[in-house]
C-alpha positions as CSV (number, residue, x, y, z in Angstrom):
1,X,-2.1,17.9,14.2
2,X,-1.0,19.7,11.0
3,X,-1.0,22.8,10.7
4,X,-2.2,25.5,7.7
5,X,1.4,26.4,7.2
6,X,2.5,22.3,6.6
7,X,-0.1,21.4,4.7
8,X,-2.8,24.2,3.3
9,X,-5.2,22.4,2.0
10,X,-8.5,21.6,3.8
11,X,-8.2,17.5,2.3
12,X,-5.6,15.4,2.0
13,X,-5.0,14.0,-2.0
14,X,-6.0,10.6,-2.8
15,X,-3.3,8.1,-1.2
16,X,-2.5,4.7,-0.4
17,X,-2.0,3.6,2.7
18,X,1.6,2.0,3.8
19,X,2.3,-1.6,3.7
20,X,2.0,-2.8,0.4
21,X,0.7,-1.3,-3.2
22,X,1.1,-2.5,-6.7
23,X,1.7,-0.2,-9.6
24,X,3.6,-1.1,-13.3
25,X,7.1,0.4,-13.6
26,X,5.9,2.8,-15.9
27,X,4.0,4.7,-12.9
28,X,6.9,3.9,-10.7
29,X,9.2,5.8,-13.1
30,X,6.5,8.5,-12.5
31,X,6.0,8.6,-8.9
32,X,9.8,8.9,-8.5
33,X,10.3,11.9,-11.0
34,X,7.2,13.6,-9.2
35,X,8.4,12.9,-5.7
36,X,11.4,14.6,-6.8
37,X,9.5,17.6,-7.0
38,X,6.6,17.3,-4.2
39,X,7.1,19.4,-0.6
40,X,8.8,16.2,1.4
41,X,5.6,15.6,3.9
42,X,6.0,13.8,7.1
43,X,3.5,11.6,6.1
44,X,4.8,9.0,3.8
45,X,1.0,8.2,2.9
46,X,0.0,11.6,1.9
47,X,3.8,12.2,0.2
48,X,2.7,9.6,-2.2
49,X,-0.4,10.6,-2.9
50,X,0.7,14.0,-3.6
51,X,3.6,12.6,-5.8
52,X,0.2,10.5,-7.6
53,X,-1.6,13.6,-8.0
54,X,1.3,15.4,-9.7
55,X,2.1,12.6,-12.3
56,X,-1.8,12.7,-12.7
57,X,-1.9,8.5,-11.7
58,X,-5.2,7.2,-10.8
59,X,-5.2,5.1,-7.1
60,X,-7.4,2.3,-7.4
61,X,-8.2,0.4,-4.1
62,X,-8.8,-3.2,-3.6
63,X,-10.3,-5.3,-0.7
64,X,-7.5,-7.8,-0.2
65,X,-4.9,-5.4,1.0
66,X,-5.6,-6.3,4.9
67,X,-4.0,-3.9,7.6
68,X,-4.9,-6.2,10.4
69,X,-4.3,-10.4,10.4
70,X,-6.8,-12.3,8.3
71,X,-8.4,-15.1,10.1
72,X,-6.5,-17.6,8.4
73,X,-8.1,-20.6,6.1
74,X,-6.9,-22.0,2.7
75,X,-9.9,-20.5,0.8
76,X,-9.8,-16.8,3.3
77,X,-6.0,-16.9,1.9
78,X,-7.0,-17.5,-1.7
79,X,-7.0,-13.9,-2.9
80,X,-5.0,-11.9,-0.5
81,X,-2.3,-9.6,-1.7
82,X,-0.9,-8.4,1.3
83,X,-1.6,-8.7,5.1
84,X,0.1,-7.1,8.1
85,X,0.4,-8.8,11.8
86,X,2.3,-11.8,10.9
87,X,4.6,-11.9,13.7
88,X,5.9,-15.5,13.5
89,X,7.9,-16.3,11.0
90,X,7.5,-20.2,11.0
91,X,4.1,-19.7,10.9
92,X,3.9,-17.3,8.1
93,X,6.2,-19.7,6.2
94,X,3.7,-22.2,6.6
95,X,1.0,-20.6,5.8
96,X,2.5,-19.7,2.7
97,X,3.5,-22.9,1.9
98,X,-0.4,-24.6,2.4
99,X,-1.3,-21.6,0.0
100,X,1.5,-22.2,-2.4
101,X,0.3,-26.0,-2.5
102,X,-3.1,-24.9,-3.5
103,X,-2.1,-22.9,-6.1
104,X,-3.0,-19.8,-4.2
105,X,1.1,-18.5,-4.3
């Protein structure tokens, strides 16, 4: 729950979801001068996206940003960017060493 007095609009901003995004460090430089002065919201989502909204940056959204694990093949692996739910190390490693062997890393 948030309430009118946190947040008072009736939407949140555009925003990216944690875990992972990409931006150049020209819109880093951005964001961090913005964040400077956005309302610090308990929502590190919606923080950024406010921050984006204030140094008028554009979020773009892409497909292989994956919030849950894959099921894992060379060619499912080819174009991911980032994936959450690794939990073992050794396997991550070696998954990212049969993708690095492919050319895929």
């Amino acid at each position: 729950y948030v309430s009118l007095e946190e947040y008072s609009y009736s939407r949140w901003p555009p925003y990216v979801t944690a875990g992972a995004y990409i931006l150049s460090q020209r819109s880093l430089k951005l964001l961090y001068v913005s964040s400077l002065y956005t309302f610090n919201f308990r929502f590190d989502d919606i923080f950024l996206g406010m921050a984006a909204q204030k140094a008028e940056l554009s979020l773009l959204h892409s497909n292989e940003f994956y919030f849950s694990r894959k099921p894992y093949s060379i060619e499912n692996y080819k174009w991911v960017i980032a994936c959450h739910e690794w939990g073992d190390p050794d396997e991550l490693h070696s998954m990212w060493t049969e993708q690095l062997a492919h050319g895929y890393a």
